[in-house]
PyMOL Python script that loads the backbone (N, CA, C, O; Angstrom):
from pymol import cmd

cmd.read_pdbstr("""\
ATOM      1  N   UNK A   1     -15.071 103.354  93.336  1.00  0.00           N
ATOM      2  CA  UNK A   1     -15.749 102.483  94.275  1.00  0.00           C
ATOM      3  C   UNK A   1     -14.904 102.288  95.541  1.00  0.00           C
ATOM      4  O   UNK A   1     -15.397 102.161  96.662  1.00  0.00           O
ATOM      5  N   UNK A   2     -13.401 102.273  95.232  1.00  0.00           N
ATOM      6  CA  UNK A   2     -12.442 101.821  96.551  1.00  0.00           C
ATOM      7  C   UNK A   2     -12.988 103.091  97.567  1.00  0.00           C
ATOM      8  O   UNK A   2     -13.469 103.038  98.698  1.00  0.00           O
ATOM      9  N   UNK A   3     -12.653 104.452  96.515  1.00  0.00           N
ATOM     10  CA  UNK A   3     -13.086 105.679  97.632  1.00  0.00           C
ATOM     11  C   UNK A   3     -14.116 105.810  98.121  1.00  0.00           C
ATOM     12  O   UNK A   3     -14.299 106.823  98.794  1.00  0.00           O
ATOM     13  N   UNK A   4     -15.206 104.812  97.965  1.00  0.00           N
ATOM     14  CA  UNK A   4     -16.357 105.281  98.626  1.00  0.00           C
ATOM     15  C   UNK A   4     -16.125 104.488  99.851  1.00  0.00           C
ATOM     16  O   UNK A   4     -15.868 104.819 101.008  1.00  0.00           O
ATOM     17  N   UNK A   5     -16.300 103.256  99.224  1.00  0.00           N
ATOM     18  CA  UNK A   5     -15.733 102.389 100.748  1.00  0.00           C
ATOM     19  C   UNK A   5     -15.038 102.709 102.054  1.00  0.00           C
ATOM     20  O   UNK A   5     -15.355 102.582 103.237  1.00  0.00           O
ATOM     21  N   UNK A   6     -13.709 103.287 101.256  1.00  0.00           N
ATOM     22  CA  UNK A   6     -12.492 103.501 102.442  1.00  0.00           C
ATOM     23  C   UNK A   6     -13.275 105.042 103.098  1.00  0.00           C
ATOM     24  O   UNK A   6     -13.024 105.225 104.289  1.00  0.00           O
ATOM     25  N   UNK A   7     -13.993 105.904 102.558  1.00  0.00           N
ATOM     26  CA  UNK A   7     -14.832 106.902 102.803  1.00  0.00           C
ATOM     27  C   UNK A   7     -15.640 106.510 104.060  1.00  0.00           C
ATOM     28  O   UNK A   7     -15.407 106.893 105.207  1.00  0.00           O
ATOM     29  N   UNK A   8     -16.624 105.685 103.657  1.00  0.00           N
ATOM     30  CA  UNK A   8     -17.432 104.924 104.628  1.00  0.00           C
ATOM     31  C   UNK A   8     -17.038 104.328 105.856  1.00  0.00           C
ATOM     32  O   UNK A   8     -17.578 104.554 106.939  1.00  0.00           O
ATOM     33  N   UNK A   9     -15.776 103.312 105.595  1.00  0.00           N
ATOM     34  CA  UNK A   9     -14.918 102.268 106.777  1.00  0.00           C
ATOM     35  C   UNK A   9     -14.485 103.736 107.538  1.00  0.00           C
ATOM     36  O   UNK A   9     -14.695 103.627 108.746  1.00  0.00           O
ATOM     37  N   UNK A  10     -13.990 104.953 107.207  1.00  0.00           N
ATOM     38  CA  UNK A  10     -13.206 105.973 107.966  1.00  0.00           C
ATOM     39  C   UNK A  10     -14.657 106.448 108.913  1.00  0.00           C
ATOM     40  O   UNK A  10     -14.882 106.231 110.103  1.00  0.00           O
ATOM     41  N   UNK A  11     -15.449 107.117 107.960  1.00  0.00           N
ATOM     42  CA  UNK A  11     -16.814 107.612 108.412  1.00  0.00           C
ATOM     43  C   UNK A  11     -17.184 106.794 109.996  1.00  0.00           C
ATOM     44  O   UNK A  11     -17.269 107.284 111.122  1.00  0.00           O
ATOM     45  N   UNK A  12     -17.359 105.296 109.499  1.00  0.00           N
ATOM     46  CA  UNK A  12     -18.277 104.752 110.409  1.00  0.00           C
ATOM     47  C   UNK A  12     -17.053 104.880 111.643  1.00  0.00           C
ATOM     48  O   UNK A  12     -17.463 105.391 112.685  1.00  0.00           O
ATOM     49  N   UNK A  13     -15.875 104.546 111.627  1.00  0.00           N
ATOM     50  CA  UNK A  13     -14.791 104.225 112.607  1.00  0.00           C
ATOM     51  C   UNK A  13     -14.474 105.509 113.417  1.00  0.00           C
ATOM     52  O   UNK A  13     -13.958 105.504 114.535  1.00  0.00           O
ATOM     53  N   UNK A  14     -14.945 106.909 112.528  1.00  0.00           N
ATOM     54  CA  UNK A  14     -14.963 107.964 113.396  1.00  0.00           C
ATOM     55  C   UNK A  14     -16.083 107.932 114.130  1.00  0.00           C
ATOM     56  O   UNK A  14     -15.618 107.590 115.217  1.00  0.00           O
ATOM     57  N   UNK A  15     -16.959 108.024 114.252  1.00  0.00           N
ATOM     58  CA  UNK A  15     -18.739 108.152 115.006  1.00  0.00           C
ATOM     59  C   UNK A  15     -18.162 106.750 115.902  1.00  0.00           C
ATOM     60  O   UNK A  15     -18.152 107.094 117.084  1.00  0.00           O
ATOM     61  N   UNK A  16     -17.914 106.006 115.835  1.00  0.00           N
ATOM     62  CA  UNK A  16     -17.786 104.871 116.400  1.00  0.00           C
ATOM     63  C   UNK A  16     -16.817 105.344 117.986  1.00  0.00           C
ATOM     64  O   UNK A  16     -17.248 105.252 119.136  1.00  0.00           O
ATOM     65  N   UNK A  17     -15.265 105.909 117.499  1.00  0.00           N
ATOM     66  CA  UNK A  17     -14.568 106.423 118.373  1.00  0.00           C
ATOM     67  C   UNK A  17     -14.861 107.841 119.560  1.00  0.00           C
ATOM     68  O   UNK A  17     -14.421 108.253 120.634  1.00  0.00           O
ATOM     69  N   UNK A  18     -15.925 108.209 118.497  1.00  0.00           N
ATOM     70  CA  UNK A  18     -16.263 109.631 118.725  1.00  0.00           C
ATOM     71  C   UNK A  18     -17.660 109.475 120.522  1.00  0.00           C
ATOM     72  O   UNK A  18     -17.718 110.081 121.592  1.00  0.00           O
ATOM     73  N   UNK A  19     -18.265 108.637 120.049  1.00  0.00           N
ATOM     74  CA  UNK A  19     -19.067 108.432 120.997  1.00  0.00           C
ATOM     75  C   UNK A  19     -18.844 107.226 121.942  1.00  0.00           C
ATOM     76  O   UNK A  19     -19.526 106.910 122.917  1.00  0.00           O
ATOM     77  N   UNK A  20     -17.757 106.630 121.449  1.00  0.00           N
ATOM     78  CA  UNK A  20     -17.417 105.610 122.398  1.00  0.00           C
ATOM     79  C   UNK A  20     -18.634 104.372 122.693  1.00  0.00           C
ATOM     80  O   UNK A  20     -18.022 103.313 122.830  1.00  0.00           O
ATOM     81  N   UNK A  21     -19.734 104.205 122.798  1.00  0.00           N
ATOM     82  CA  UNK A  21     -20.451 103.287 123.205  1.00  0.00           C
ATOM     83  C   UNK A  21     -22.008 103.681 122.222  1.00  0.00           C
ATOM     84  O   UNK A  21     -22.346 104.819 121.894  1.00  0.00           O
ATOM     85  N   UNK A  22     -22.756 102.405 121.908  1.00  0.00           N
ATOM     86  CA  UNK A  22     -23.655 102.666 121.985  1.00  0.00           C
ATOM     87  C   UNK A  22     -24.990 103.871 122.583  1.00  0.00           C
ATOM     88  O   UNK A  22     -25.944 104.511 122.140  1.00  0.00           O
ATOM     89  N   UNK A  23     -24.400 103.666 123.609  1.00  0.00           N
ATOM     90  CA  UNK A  23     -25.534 104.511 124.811  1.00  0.00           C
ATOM     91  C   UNK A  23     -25.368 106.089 124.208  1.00  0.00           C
ATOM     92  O   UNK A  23     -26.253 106.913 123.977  1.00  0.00           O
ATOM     93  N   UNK A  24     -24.195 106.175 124.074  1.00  0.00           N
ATOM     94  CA  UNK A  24     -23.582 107.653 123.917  1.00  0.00           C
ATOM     95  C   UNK A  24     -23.633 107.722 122.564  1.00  0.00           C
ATOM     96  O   UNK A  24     -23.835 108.936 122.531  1.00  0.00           O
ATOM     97  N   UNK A  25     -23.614 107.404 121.400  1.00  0.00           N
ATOM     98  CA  UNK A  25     -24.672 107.654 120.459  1.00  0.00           C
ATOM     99  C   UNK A  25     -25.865 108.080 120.721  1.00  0.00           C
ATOM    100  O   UNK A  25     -26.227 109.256 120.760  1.00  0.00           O
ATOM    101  N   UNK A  26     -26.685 106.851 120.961  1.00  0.00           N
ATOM    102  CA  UNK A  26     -27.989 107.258 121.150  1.00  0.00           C
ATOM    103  C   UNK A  26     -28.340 108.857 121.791  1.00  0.00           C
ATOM    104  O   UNK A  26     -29.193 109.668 121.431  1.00  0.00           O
ATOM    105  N   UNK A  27     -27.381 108.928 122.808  1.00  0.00           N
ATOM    106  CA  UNK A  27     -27.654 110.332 123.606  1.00  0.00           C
ATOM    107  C   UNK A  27     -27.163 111.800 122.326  1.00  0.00           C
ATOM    108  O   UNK A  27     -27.731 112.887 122.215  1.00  0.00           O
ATOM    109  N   UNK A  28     -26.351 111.453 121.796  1.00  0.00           N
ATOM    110  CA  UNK A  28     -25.458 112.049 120.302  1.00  0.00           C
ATOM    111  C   UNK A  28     -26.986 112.369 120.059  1.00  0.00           C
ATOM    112  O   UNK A  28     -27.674 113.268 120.544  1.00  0.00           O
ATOM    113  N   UNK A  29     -27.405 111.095 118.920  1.00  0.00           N
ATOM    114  CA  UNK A  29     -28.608 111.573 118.205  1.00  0.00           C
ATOM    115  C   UNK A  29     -29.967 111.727 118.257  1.00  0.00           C
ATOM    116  O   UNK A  29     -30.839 111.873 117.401  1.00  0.00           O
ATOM    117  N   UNK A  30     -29.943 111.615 120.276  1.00  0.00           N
ATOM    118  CA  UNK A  30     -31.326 112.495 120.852  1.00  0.00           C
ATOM    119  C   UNK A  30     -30.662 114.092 121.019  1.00  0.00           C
ATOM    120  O   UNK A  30     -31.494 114.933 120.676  1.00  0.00           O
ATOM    121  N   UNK A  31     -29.837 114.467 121.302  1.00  0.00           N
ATOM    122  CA  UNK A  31     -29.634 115.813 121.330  1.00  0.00           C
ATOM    123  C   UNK A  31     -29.530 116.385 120.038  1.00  0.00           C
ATOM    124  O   UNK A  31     -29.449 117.610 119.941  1.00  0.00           O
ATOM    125  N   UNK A  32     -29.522 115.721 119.113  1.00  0.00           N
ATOM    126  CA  UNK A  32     -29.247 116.420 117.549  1.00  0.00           C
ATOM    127  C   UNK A  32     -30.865 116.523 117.082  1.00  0.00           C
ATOM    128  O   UNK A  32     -31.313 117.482 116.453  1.00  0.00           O
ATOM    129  N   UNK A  33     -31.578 115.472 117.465  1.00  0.00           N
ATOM    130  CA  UNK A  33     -33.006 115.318 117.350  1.00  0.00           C
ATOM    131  C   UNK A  33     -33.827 116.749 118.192  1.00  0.00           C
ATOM    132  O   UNK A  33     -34.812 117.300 117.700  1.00  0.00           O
ATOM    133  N   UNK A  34     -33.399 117.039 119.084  1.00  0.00           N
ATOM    134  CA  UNK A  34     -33.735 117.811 120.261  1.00  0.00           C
ATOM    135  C   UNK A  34     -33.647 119.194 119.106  1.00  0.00           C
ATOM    136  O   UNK A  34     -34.596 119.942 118.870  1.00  0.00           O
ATOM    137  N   UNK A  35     -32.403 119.288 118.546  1.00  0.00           N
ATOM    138  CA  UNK A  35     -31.764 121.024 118.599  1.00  0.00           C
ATOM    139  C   UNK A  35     -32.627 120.906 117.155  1.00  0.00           C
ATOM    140  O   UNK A  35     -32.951 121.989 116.666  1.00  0.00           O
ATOM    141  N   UNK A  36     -32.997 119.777 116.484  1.00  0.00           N
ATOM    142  CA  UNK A  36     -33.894 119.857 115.083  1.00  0.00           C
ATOM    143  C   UNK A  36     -35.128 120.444 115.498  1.00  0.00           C
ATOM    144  O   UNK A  36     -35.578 121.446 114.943  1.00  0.00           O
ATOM    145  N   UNK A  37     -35.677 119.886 116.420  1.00  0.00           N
ATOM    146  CA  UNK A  37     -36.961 119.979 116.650  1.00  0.00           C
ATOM    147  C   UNK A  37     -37.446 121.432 117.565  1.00  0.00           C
ATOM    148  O   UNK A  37     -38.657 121.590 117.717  1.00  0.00           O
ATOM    149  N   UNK A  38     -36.563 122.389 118.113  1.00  0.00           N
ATOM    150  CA  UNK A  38     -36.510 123.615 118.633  1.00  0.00           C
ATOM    151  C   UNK A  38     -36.357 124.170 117.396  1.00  0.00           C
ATOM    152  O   UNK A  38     -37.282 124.971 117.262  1.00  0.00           O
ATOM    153  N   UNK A  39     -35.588 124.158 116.308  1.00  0.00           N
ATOM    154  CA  UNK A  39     -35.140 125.041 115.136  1.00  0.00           C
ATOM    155  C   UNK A  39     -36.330 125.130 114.674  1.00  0.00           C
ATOM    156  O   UNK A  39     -36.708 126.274 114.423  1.00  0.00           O
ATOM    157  N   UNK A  40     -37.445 123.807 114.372  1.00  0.00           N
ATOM    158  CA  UNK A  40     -38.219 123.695 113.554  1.00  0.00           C
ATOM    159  C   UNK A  40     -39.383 124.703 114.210  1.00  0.00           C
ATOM    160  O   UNK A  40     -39.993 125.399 113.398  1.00  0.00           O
ATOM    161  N   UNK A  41     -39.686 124.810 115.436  1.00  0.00           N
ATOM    162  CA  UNK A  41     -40.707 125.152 116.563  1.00  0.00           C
ATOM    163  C   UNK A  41     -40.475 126.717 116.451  1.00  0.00           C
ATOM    164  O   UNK A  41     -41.440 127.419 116.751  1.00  0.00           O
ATOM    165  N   UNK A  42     -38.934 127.537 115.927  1.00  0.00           N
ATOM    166  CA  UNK A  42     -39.127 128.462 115.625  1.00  0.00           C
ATOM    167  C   UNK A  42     -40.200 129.296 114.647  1.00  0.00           C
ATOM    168  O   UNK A  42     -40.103 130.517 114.525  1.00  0.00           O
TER     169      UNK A  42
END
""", "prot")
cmd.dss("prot")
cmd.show_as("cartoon", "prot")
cmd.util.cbc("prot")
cmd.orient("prot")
């Protein structure tokens, strides 16, 4: 159970650092949304 946690607390604290802000998420997982939805259109 500790490893899932400390798994998770690392997880979220990377995505967190990684995109720096809110906004830049959101833009993260409209472009990931984007490259899904071309793959799928193949």
């Amino acid at each position: 159970m500790k490893y899932l946690i400390t798994l998770l607390v690392l997880s979220t604290a990377f995505l967190l650092t990684a995109c720096n802000t809110v906004k830049g998420m959101g833009q993260d997982i409209q472009k990931a949304g984007e490259k899904i939805e071309g793959a799928a259109k193949k």
